[in-house]
C-alpha positions in Angstrom: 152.0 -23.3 -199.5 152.6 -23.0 -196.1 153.4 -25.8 -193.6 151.2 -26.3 -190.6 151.5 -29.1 -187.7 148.7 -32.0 -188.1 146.7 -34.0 -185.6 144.5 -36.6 -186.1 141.3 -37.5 -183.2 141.9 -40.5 -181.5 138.4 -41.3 -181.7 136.5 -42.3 -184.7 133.7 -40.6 -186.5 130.4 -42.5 -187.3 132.5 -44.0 -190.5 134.9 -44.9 -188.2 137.3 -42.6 -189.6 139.8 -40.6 -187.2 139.5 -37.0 -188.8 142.4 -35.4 -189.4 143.1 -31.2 -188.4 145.5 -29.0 -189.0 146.9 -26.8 -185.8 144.4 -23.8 -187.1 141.4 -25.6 -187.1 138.6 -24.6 -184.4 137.4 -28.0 -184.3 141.0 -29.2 -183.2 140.4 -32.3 -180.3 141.7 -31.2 -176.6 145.7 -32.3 -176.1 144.2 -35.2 -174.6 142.4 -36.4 -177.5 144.5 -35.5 -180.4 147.7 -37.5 -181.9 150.5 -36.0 -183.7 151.3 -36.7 -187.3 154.1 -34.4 -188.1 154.2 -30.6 -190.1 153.4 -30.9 -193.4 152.4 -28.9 -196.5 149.3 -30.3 -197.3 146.2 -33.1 -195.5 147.1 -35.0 -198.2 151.0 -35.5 -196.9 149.7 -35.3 -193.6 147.0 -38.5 -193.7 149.6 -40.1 -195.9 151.9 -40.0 -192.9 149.3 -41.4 -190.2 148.3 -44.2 -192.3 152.0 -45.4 -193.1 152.6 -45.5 -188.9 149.1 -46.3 -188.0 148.2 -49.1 -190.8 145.1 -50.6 -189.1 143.4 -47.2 -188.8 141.2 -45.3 -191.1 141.3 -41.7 -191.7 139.5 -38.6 -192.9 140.4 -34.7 -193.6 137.8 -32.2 -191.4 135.4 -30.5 -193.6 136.4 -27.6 -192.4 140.7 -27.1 -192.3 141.1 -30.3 -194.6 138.4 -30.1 -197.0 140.4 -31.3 -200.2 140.7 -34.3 -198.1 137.3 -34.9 -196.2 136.0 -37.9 -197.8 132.2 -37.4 -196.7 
């Protein structure tokens, strides 16, 4: 598997879920609206990551560049 850089959106879906991309994704959030997790192998690392430095947050893979991850 190849590693990729992941970002989650720094604003919340309707489930108030911040959705998690990878760098490829064409729904990626402008620079300005985007946070950092770190480059990982997989959404599941990556989400794994965010929620151990951002434990009051909630987040989601994108349907479409972290679908084994997207919740729903």
């Amino acid at each position: 598997m190849v590693n990729k850089h992941y970002y989650f959106n720094n604003n919340t879906d309707e489930n108030n879920n911040h959705e998690v991309h990878n760098e490829d994704c064409s729904r990626l959030p402008s620079i300005s609206n985007r946070t950092y997790i770190g480059y990982f192998s997989n959404c599941k690392d990556a989400i794994n990551e965010a929620k151990k430095n951002n434990p009051n947050k909630n987040f989601d893979g994108c349907y479409w560049c972290c679908n084994p991850c997207h919740k729903g």
